[in-house]
NUDO-795729 format. One line per field, with one value per residue: x, y, z of N, C-alpha, C in turn; residue in one letter; residue number from 1. Coordinates in Angstrom, 2 decimals. Layout:
! residues N
n.X = c(X / ...);
n.Y = c(Y / ...);
n.Z = c(Z / ...);
ca.X = c(X / ...);
ca.Y = c(Y / ...);
ca.Z = c(Z / ...);
c.X = c(X / ...);
c.Y = c(Y / ...);
c.Z = c(Z / ...);
aa = c(A / ...);
i = c(NUM / ...);
***
This chain:
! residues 141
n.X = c(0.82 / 1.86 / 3.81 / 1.89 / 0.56 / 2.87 / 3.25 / 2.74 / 3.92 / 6.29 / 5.37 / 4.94 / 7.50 / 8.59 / 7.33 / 7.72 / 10.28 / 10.80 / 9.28 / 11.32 / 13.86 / 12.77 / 12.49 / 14.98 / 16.84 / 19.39 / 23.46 / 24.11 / 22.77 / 20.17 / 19.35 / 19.53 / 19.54 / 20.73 / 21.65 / 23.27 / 25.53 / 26.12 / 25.44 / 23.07 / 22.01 / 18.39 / 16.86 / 16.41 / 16.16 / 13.77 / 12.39 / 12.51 / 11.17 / 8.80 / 8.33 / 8.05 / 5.53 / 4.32 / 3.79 / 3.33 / 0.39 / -0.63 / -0.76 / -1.51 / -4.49 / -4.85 / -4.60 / -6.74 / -8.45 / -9.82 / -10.40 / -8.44 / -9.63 / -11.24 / -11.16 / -8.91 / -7.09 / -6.74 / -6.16 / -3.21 / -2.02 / -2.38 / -0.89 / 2.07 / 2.15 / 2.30 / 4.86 / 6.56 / 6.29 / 7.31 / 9.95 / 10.76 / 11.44 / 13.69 / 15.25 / 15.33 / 16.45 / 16.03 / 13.30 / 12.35 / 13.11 / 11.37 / 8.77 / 8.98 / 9.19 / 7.25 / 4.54 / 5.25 / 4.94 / 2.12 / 1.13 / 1.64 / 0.25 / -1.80 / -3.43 / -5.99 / -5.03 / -5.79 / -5.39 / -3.26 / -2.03 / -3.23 / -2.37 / 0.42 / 0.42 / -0.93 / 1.37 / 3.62 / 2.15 / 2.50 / 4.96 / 6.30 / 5.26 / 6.36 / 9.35 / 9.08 / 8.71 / 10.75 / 12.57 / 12.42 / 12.19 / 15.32 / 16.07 / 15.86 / 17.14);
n.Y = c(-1.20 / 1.32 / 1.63 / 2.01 / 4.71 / 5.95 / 6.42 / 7.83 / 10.47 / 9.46 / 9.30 / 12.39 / 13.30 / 11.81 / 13.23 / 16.41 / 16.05 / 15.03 / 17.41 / 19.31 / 18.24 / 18.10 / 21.27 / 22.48 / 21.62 / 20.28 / 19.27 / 16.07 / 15.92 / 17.51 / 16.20 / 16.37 / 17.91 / 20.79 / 20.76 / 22.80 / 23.51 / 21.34 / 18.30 / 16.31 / 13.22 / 12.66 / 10.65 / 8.23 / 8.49 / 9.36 / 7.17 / 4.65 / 6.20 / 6.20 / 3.69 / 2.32 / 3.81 / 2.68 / 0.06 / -0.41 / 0.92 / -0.93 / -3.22 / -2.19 / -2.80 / -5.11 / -6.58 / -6.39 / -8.54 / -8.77 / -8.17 / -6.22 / -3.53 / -2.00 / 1.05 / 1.00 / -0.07 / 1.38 / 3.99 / 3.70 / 2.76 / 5.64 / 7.00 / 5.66 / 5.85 / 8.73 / 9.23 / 7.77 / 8.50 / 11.31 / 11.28 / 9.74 / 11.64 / 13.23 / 10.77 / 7.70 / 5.04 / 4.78 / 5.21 / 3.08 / 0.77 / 1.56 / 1.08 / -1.54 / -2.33 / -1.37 / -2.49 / -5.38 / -5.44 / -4.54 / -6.83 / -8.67 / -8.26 / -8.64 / -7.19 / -7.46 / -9.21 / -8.36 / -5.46 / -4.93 / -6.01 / -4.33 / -1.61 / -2.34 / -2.44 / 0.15 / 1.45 / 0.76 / 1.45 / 4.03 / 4.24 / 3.49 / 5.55 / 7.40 / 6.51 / 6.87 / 9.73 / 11.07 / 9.71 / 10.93 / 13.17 / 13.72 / 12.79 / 15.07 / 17.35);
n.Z = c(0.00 / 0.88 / -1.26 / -3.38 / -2.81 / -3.22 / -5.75 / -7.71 / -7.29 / -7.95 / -10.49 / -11.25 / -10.47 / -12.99 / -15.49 / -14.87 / -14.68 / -17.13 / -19.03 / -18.44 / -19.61 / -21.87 / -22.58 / -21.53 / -22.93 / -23.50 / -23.47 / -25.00 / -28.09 / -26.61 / -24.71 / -22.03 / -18.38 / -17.00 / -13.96 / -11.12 / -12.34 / -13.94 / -16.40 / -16.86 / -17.71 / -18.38 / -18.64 / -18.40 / -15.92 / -15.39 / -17.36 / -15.15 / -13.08 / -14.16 / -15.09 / -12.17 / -11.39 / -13.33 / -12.73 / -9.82 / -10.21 / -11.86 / -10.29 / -7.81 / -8.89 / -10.02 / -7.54 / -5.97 / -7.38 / -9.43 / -12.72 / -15.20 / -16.55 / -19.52 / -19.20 / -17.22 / -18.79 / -20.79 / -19.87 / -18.81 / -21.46 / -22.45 / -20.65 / -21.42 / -23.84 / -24.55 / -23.04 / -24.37 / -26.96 / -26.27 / -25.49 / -27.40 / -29.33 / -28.62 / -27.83 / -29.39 / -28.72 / -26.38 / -25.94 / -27.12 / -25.53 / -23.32 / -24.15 / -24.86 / -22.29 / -20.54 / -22.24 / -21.53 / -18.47 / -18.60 / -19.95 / -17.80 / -16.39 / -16.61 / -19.21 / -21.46 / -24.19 / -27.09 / -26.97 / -26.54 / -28.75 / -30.81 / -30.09 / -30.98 / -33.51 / -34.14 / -33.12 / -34.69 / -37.73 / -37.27 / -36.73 / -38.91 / -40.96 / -39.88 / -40.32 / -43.09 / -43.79 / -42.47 / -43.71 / -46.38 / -46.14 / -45.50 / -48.22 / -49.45 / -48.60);
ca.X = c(0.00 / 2.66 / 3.90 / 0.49 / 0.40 / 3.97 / 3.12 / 2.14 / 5.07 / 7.11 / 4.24 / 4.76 / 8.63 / 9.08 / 6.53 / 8.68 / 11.95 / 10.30 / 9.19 / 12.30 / 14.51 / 11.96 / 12.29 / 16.18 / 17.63 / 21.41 / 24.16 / 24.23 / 21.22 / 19.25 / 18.87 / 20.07 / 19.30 / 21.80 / 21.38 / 24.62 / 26.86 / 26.01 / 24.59 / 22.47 / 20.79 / 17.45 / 15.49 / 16.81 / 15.32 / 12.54 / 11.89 / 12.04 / 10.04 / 7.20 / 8.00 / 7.68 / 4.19 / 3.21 / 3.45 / 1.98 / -0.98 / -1.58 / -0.56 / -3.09 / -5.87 / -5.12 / -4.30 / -7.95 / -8.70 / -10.35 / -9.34 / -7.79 / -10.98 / -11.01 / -10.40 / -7.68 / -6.08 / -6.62 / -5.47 / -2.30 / -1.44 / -2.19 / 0.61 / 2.81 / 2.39 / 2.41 / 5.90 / 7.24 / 6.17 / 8.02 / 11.15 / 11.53 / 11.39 / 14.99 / 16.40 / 14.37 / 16.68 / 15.59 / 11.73 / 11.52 / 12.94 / 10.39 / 7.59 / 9.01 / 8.86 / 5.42 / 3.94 / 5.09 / 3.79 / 0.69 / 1.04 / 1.76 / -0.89 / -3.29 / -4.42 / -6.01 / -3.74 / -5.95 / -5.29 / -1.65 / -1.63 / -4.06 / -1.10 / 1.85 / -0.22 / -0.73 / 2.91 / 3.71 / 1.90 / 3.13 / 6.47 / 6.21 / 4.88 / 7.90 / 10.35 / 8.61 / 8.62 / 11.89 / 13.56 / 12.27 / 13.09 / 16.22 / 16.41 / 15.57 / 18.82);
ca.Y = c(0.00 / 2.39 / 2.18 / 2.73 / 6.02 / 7.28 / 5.88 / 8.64 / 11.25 / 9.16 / 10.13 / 13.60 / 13.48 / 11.70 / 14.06 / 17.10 / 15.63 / 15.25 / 18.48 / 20.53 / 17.71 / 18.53 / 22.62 / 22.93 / 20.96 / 20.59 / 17.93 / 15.34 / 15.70 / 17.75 / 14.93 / 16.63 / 19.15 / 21.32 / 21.35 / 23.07 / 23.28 / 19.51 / 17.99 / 15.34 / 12.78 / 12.30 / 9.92 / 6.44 / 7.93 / 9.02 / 5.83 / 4.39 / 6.62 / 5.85 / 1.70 / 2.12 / 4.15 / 1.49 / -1.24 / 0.02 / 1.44 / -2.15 / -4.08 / -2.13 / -3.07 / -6.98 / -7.27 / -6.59 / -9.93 / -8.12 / -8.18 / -5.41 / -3.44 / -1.18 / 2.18 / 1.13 / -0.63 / 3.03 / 4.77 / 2.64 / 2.90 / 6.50 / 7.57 / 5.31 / 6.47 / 9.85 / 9.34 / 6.78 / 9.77 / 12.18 / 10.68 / 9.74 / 13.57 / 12.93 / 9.04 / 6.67 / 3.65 / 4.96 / 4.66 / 1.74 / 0.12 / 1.78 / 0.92 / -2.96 / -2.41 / -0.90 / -3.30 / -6.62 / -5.25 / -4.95 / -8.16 / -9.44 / -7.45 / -9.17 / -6.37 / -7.93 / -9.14 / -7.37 / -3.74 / -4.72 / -6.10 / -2.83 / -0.88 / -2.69 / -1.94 / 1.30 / 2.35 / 0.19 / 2.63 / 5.24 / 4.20 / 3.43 / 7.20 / 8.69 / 6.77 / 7.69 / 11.03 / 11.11 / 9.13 / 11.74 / 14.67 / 14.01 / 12.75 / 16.49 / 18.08);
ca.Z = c(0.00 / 0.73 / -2.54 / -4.20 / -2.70 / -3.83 / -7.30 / -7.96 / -6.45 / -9.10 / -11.95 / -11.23 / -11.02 / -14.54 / -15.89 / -14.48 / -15.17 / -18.78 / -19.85 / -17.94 / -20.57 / -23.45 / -22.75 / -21.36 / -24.45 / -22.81 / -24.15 / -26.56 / -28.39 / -25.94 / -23.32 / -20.63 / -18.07 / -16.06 / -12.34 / -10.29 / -13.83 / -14.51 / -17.08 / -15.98 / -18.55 / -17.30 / -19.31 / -17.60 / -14.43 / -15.92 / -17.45 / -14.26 / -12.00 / -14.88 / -14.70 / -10.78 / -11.45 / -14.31 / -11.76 / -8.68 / -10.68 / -12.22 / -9.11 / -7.55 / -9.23 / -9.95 / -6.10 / -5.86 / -7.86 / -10.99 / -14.47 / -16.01 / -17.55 / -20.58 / -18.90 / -16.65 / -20.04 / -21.93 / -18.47 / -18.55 / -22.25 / -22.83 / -20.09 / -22.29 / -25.15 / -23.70 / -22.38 / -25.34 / -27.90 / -26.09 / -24.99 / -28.48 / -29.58 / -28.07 / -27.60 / -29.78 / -28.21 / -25.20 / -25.93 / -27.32 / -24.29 / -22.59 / -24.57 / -24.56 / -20.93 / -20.40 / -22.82 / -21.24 / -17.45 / -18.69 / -20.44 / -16.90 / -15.29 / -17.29 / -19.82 / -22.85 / -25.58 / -28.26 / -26.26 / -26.80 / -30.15 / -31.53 / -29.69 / -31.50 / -35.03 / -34.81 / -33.08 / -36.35 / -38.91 / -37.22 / -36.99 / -40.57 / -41.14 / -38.93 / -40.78 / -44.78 / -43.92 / -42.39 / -45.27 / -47.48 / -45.29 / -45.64 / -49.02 / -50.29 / -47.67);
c.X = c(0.85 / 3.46 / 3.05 / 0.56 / 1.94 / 3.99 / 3.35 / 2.44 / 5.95 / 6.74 / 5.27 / 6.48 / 9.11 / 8.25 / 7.44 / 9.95 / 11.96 / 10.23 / 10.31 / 13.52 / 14.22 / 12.31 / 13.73 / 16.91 / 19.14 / 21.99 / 23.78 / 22.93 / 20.03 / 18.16 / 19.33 / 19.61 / 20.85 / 21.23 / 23.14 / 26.16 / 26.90 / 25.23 / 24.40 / 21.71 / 19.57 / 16.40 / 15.36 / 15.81 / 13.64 / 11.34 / 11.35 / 11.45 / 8.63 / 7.15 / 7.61 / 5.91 / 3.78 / 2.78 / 2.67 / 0.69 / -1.56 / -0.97 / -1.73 / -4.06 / -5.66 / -5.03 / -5.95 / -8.78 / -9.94 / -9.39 / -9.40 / -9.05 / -10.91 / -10.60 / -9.38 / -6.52 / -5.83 / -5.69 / -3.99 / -1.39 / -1.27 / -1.24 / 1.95 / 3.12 / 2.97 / 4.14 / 6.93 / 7.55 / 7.45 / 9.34 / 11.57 / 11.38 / 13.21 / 16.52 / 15.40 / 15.18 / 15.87 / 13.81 / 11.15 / 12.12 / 11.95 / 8.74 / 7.21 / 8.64 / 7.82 / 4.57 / 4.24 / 4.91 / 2.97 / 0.05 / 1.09 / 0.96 / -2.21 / -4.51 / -4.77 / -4.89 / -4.56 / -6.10 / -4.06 / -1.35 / -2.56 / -3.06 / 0.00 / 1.01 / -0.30 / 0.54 / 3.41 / 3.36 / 2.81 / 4.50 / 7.26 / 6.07 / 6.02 / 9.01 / 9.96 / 8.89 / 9.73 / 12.71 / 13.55 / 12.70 / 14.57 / 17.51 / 16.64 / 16.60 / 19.81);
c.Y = c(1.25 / 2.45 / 3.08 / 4.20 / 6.69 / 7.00 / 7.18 / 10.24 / 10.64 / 9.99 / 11.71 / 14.43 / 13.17 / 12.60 / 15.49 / 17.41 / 15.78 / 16.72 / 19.56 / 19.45 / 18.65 / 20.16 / 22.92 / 22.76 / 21.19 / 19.57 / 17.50 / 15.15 / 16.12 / 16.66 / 14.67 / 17.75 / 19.23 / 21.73 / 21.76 / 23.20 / 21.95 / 19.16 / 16.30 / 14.61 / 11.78 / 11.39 / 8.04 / 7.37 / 8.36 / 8.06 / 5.07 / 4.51 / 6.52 / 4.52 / 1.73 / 2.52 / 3.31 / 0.23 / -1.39 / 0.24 / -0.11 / -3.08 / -3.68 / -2.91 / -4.78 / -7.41 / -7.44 / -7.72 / -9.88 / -7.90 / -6.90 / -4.85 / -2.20 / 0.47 / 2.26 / 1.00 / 0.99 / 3.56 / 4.74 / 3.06 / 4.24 / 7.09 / 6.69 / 5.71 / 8.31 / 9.87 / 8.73 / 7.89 / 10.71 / 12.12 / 9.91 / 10.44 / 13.14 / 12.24 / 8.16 / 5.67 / 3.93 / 4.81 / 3.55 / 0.79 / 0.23 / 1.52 / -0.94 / -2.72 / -2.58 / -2.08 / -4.72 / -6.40 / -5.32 / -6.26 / -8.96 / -9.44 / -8.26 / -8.43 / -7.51 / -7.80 / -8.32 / -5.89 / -4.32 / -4.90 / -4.67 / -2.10 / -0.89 / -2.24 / -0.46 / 1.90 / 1.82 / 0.75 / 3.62 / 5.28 / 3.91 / 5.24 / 7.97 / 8.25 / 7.05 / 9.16 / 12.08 / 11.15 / 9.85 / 12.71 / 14.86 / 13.36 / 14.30 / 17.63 / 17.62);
c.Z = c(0.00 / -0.65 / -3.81 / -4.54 / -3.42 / -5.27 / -7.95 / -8.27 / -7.59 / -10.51 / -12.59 / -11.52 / -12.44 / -15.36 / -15.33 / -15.33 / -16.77 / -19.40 / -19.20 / -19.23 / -21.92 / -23.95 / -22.93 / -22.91 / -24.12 / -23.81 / -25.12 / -26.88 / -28.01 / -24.93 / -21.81 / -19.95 / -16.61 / -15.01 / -12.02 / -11.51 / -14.14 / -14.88 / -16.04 / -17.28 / -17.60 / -17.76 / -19.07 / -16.42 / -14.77 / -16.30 / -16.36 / -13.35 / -13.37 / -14.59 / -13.35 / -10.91 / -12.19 / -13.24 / -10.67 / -8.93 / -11.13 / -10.74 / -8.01 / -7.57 / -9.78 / -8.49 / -5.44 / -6.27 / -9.11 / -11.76 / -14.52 / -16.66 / -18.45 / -20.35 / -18.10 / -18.09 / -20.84 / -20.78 / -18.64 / -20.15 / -23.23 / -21.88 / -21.19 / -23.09 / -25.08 / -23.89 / -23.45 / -26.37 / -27.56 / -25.83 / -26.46 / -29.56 / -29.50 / -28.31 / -28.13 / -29.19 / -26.81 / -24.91 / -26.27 / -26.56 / -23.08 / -22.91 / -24.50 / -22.99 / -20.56 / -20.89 / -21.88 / -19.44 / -17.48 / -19.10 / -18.96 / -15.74 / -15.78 / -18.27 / -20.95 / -23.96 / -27.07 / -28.16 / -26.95 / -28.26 / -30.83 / -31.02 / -30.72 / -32.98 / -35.26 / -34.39 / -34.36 / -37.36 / -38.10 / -37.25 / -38.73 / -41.51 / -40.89 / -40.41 / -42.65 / -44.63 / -43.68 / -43.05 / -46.46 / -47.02 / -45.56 / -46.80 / -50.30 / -49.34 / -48.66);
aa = c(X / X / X / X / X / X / X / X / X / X / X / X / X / X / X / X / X / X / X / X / X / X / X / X / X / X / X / X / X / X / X / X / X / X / X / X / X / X / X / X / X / X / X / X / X / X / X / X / X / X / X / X / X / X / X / X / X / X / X / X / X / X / X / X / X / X / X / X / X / X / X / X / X / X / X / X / X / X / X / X / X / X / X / X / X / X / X / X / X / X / X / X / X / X / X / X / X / X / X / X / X / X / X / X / X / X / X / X / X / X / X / X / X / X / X / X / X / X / X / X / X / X / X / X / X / X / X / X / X / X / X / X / X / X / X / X / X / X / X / X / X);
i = c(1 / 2 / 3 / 4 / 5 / 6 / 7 / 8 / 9 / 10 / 11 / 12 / 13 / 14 / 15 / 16 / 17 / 18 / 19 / 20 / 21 / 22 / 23 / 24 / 25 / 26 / 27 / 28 / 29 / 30 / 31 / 32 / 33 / 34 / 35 / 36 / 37 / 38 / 39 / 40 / 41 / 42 / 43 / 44 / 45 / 46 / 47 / 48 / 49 / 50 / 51 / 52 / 53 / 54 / 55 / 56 / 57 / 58 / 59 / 60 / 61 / 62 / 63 / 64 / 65 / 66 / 67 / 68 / 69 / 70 / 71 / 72 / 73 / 74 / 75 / 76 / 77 / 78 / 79 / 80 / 81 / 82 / 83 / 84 / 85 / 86 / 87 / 88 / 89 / 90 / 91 / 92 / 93 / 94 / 95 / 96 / 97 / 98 / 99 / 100 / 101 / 102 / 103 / 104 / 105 / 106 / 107 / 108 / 109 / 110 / 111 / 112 / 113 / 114 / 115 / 116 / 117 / 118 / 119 / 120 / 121 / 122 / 123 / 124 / 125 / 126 / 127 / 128 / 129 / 130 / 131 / 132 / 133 / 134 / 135 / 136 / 137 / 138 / 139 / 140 / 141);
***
């Protein structure tokens, strides 16, 4: 239970930590922010104050001895995406460890496998979209 509650206190730090990354734009690639004259890359802890909130939030609610039900599953995979999107603005290796991540918690949480597979399809067009549009972007440089 005491985790539950700081779930939440994590949320709010990777969300934070996120958009002061997204705004500062420091170091290699703008994946850093400067506290005290030091760059700091902040998207590992990020990552992980969201995996700590992904887990608690579904550990939660299976400890209760209910399935997984269509607005926790949305709940659940729109912070993901959320956070996957933006963090690969950045560090795409870095999101799609986080999206493998995310995805096989919920897989373990017990969301429906056709939430996850409708997930993997459309990050799939779209990742298809990013890189067409990309590949052309910078066939015309």
């Amino acid at each position: 239970k005491k985790y539950n509650r700081s779930s939440y206190l994590f949320l709010v730090i990777a969300l934070v930590l996120l958009v002061l990354t997204l705004v500062m734009r420091r170091g290699a690639g703008g994946r850093s922010i400067s506290i005290g004259g030091h760059l700091i890359q902040t998207f590992y802890i990020i990552s992980l104050c969201f995996i700590f909130y992904l887990c608690a939030f579904y550990a939660k609610h299976t400890n209760k001895g209910k399935e997984i039900d269509k607005v926790q599953t949305l709940w659940g995979l729109g912070w993901l995406m959320l956070f996957v999107g933006l963090i690969a603005l950045r560090n795409i290796s870095t999101a799609i460890i986080l999206f493998i991540t995310g995805m096989t918690i919920m897989f373990v949480a017990g969301v429906k496998v056709k939430y996850l597979f409708c997930t993997l399809l459309l990050c799939g067009a779209l990742g298809g979209v990013y890189l067409a549009i990309g590949h052309a972007h910078n066939k015309s440089d």
